[in-house]
C-alpha positions as CSV (number, residue, x, y, z in Angstrom):
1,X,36.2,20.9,-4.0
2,X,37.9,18.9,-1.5
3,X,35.8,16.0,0.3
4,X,34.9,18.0,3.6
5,X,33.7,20.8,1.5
6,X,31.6,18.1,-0.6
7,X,30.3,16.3,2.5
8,X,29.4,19.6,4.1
9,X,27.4,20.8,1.3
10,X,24.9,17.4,1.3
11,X,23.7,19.2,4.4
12,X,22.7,22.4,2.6
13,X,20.5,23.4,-0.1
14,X,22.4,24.1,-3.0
15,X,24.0,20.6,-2.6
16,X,21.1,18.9,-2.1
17,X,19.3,20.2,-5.4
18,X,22.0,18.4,-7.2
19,X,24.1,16.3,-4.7
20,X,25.9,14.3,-7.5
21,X,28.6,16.2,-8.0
22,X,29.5,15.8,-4.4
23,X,28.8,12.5,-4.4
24,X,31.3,11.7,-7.2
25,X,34.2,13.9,-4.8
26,X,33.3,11.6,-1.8
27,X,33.2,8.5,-4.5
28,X,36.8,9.9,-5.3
29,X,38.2,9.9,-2.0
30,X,37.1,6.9,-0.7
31,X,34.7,3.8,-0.4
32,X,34.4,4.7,2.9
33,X,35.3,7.1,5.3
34,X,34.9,8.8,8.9
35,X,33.7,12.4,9.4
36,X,34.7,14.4,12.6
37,X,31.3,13.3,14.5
38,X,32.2,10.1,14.2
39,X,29.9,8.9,11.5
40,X,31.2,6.7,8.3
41,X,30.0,7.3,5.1
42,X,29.9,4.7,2.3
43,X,30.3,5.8,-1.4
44,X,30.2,2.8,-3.9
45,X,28.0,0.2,-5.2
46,X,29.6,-2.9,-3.8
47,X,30.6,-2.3,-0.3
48,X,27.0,0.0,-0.1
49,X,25.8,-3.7,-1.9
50,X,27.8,-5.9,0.9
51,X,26.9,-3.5,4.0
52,X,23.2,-3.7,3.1
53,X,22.9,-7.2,3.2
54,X,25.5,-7.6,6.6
55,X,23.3,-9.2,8.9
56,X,25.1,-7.7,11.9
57,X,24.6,-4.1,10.6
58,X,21.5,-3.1,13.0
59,X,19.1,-0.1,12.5
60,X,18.2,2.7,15.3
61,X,15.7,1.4,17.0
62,X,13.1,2.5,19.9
63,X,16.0,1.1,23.2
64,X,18.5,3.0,20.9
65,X,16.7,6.3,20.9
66,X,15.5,6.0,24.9
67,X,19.4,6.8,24.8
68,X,19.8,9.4,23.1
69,X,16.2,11.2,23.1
70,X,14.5,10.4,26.0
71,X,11.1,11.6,25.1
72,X,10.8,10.8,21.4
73,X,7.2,8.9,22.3
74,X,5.7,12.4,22.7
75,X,6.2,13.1,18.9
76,X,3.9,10.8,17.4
77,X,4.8,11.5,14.1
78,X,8.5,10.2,15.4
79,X,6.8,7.0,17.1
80,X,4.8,5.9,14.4
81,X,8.1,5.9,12.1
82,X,10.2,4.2,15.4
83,X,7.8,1.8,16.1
84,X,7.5,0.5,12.6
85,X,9.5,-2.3,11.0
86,X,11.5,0.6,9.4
87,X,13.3,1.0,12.5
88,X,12.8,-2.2,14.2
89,X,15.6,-5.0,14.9
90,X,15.6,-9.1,14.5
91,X,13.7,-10.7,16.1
92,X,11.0,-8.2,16.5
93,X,11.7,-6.9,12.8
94,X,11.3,-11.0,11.8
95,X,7.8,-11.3,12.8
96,X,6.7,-7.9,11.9
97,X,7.8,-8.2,8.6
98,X,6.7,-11.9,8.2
99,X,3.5,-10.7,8.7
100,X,3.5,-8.4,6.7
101,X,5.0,-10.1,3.9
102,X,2.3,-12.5,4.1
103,X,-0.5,-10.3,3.7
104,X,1.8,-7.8,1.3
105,X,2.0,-10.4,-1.2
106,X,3.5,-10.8,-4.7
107,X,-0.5,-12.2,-5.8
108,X,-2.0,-9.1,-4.2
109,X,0.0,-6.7,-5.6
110,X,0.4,-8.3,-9.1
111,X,-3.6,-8.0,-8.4
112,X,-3.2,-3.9,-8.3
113,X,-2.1,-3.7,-11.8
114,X,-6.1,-3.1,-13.6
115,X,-6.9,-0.9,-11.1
116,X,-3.5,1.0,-11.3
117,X,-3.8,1.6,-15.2
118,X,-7.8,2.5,-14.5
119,X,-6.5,5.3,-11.8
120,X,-3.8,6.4,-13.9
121,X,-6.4,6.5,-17.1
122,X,-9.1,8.5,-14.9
123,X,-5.9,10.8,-13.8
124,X,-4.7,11.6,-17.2
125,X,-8.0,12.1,-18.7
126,X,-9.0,14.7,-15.6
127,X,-5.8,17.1,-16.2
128,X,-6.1,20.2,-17.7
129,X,-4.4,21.4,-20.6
130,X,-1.7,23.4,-17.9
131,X,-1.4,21.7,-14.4
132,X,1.7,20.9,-11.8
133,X,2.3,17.2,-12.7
134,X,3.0,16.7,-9.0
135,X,-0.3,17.8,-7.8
136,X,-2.5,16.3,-10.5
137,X,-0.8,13.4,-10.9
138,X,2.3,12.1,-9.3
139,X,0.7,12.6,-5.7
140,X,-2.9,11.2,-6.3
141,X,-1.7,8.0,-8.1
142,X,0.4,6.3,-5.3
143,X,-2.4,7.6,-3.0
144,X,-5.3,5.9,-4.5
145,X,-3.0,2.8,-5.1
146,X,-2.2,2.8,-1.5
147,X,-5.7,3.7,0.1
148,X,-7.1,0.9,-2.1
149,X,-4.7,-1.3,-1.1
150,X,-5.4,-1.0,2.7
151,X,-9.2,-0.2,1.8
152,X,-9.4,3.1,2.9
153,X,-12.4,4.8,1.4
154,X,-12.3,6.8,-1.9
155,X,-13.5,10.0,0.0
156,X,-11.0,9.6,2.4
157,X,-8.0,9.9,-0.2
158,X,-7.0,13.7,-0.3
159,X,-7.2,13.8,3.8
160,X,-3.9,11.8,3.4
161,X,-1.5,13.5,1.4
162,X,-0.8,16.5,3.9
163,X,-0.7,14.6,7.0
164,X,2.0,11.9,4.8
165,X,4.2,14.8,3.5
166,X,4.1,16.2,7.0
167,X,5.5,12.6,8.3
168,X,8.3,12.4,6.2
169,X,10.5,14.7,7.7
170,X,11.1,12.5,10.8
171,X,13.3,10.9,8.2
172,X,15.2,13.4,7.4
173,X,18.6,14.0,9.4
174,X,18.0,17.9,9.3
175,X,14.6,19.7,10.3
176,X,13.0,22.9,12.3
177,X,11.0,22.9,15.3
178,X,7.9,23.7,12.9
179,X,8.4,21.0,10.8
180,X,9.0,18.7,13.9
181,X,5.6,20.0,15.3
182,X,3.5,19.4,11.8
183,X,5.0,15.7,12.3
184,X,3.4,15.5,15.4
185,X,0.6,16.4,14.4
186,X,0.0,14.3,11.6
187,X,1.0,11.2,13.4
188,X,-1.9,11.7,16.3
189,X,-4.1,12.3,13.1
190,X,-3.0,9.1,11.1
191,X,-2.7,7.3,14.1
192,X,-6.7,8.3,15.3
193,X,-8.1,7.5,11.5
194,X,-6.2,3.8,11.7
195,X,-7.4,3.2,15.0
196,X,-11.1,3.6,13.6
197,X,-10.3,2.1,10.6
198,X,-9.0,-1.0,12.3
199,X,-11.8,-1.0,14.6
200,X,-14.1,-0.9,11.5
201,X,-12.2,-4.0,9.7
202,X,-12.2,-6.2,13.0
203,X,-15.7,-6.0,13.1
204,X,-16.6,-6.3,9.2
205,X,-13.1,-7.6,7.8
206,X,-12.9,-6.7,3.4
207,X,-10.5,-7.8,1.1
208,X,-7.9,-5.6,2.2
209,X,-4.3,-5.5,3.8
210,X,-6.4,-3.3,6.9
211,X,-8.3,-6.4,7.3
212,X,-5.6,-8.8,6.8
213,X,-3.0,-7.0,9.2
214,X,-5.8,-6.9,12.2
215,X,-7.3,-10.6,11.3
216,X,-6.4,-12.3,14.8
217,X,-3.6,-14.6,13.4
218,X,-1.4,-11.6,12.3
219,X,0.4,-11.8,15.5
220,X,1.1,-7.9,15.3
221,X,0.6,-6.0,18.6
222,X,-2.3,-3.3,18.7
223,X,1.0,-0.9,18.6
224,X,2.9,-2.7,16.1
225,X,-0.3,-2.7,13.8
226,X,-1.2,0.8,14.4
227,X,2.4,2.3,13.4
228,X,3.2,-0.4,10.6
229,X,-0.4,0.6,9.0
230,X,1.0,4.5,9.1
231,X,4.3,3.0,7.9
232,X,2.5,1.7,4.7
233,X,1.0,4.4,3.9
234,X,3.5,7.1,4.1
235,X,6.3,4.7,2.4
236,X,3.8,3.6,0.1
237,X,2.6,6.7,-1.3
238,X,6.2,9.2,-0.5
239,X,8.7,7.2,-2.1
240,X,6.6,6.5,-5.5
241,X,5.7,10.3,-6.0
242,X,9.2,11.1,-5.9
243,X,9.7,8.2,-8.8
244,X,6.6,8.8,-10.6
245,X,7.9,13.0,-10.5
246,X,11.6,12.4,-11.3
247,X,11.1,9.6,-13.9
248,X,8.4,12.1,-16.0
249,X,11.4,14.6,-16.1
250,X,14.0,12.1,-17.2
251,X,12.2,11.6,-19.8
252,X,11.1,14.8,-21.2
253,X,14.7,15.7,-20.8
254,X,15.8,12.5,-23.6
255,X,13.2,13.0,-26.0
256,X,14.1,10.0,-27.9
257,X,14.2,7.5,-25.3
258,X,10.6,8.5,-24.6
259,X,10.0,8.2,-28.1
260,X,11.5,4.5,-27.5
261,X,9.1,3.8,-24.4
262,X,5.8,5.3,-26.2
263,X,6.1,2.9,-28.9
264,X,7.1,0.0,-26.9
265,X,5.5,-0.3,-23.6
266,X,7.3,-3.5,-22.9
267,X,10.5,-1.4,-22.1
268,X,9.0,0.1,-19.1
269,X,11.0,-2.4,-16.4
270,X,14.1,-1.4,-18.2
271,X,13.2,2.4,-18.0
272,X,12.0,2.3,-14.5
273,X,15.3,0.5,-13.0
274,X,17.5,3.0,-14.8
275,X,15.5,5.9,-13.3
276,X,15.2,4.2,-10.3
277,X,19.2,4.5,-10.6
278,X,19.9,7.7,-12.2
279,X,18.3,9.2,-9.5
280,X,16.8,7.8,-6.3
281,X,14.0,8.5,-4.4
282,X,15.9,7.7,-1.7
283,X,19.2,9.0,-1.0
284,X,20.8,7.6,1.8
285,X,19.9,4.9,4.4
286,X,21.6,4.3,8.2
287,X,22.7,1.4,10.3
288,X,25.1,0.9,12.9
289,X,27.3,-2.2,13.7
290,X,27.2,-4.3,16.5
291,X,30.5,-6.4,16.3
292,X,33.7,-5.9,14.0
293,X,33.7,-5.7,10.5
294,X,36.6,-7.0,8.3
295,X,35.9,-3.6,6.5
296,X,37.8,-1.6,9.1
297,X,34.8,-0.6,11.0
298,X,34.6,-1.5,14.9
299,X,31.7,-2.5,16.8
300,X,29.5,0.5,17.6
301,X,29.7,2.6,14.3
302,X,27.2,4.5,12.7
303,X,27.2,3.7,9.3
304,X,25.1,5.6,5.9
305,X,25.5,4.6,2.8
306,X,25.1,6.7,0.3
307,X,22.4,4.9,-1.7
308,X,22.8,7.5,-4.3
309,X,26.3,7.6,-4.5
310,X,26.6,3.6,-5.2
311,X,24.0,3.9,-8.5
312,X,26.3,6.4,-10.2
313,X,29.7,4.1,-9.2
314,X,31.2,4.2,-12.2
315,X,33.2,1.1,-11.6
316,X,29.5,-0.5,-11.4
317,X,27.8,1.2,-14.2
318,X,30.1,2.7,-16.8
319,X,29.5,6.4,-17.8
320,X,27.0,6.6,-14.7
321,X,25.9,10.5,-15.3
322,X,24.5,8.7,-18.9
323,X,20.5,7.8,-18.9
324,X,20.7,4.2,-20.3
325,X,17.6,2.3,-20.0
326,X,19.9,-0.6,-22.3
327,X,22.6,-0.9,-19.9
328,X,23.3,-4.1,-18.9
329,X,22.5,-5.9,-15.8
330,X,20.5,-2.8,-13.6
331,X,20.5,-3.6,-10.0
332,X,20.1,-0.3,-8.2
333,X,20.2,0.0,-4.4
334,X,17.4,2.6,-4.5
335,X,15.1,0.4,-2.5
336,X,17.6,-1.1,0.2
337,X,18.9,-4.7,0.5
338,X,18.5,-7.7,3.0
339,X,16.6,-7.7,6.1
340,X,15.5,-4.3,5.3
341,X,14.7,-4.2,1.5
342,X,11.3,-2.0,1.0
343,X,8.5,-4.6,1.3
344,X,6.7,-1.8,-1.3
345,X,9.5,-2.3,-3.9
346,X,7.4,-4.3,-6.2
347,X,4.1,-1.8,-5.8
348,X,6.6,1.1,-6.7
349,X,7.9,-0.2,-9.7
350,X,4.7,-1.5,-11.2
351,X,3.1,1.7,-10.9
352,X,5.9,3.3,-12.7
353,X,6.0,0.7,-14.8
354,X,2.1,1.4,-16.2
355,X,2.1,5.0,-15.4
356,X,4.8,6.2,-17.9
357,X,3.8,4.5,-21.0
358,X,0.4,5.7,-20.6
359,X,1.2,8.8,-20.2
360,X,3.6,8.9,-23.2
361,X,1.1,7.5,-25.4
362,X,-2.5,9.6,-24.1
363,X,-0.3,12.6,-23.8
364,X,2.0,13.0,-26.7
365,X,2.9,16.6,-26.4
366,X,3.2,16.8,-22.6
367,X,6.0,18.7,-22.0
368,X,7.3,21.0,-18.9
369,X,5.8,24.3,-19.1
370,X,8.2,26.0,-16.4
371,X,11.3,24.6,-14.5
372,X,10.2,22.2,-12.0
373,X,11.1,23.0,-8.0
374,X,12.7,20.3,-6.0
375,X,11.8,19.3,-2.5
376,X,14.6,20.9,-0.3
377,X,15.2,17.5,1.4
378,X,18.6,15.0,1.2
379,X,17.4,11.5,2.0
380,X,13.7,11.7,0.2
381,X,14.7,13.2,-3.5
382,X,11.5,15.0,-5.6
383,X,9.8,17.7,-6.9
384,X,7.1,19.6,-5.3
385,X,6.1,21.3,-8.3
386,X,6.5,20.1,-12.2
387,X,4.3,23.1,-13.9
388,X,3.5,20.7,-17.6
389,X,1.3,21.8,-20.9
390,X,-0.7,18.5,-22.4
């Protein structure tokens, strides 16, 4: 397979079920290179490393896609996303993010991790002896992490997960009108619930990020709030089903090393940054550069980087297509870098990080009781079924 064929087939769905061995073609050819639209591609852990931290690398933002879309506004679903600090440059990005950070703290969410092991005890105990892991489990966990998190009402929680999954395709680089039109419609919906829910926190502020976000002092814009709110909640709950679904089957696929993790719980960060490597929940991440780069890229490039790609660089980690939870020095780029690393990193990882012993340990003969079915979708990487026996 030549490096055109490889690139071609990211962008259909037998190469995005398993995009690896594409990935290691591309790898092959080059660190980086240009396709015939113009577009670079970036294959390897350092210069995917470097570029991710370049503080001139920019992301597509709301002036940007006036250009090239003219009416993106009228898809909320695409708004909500645009409007976010996902897609928001310096200095707006600065203060959205700062205040953000300050209420999405390291305290608060260090905070989550009782009632994370209580939800993921309650979960566990509620499945049945045959159930798809993704629907009983991996969906509901991040969910109720993330609704408790921005005090959204336990009755409120299954409203959210087809309105999220609906979302999520605006991130995708490929989708249909019908799938563009579900986006819509989920962002109007998310959009009305947060506007009541914000109205109902200004007036009776909780304990919760809600609260903290609309508090006066935040700074944020009512629009700014509204689509960074959505923003939370779709990152928050999308990216760690994906882990949560993926790291289950890595691990029922090496027996032993789940042998390893059931016995010792305090090998969980280990485990969860070599899944988080072996294969992301996010596949590939865009910018565009604003002046010269001494990489051979001019001013005006769009840039992706090929987030899963770098993790399996062999000359980062040796014998990449290997699970090693013991490999040295893990530093996957699964979550971003610089400006733009995920504020929800740390959330992600320490549910994965409490979810997978437990489950090891209350469910010793869990296994897969039919082949999983992936997600037909190239940046966002999961299952949307995991059939399992208890």
């Amino acid at each position: 397979m030549d490096y055109q064929s490889a690139l071609g087939s990211l962008f259909q769905p037998e190469g995005r079920e398993d995009p690896y061995p594409a990935y290691d073609v591309l790898r092959d050819h080059a660190p980086m290179f240009p396709a015939a639209d113009g577009q670079w591609f970036v294959t390897t852990h350092e210069l995917t490393n470097r570029l991710l931290r370049e503080p001139s690398l920019r992301v597509t933002d709301a002036p940007q896609y006036d250009g090239f879309w003219p009416d993106w506004r009228e898809n909320r679903g695409v708004a909500s996303i645009v409007l976010s600090m996902l897609q928001t440059n310096p200095p707006d990005h600065t203060r959205v993010r700062r205040a953000a950070a300050a209420t999405f703290t390291a305290r608060r969410v260090a905070g989550m991790r009782d009632v994370i092991a209580a939800q993921v005890t309650d979960l566990i105990n509620e499945l049945p002896e045959r159930a798809d892991f993704m629907s009983a489990f991996a969906y509901p966990l991040p969910i109720g992490v993330i609704c408790a998190l921005l005090g959204v009402p336990d009755g409120d929680r299954s409203w959210f997960r087809k309105r999220a999954a609906d979302l999520t395709v605006v991130l995708e680089p490929i989708s249909t009108e019908e799938e563009m039109r579900l986006a819509d419609v989920a962002g109007r919906e998310l959009e009305d619930y947060f506007i009541g829910l914000i109205a109902e926190r200004q007036r009776a502020p909780r304990e919760d990020l809600t609260s903290a976000m609309a508090a006066a002092g935040s700074g944020l814009t009512g629009a700014e709030l509204l689509a960074n709110l959505v923003l939370l909640l779709v990152a928050g709950f999308e990216t760690t089903t994906n882990l949560l679904g993926t790291g289950l089957k890595i691990l029922l696929d090496h027996p032993g090393q789940a042998a390893r993790l059931r016995a010792d719980a305090g090998l969980a960060p280990a485990f969860v940054e070599e899944i988080l490597r072996y294969d992301s929940p996010v596949q590939l991440t865009s910018r565009f550069t604003t002046t010269p780069l001494d990489v051979g890229l001019d001013a005006g490039v769009n840039v992706t980087m090929l987030l899963g790609a770098a993790n399996r660089d062999p000359a980062r980690y040796p014998d990449p297509h290997r699970f090693d939870p013991d490999r040295g020095n893990i530093q996957p780029v699964s979550f971003g870098g610089g400006a733009h690393y995920c504020l929800g990193a740390p959330l992600a990882r320490l549910e994965a990080q409490v979810a997978f012993p437990l489950l090891l340990t209350m469910l010793p003969r869990l296994a897969l009781a039919a082949p999983p079915v992936r997600r037909d979708r190239l940046v966002l990487r999961g299952y949307s079924e995991m059939p399992v026996s208890l």
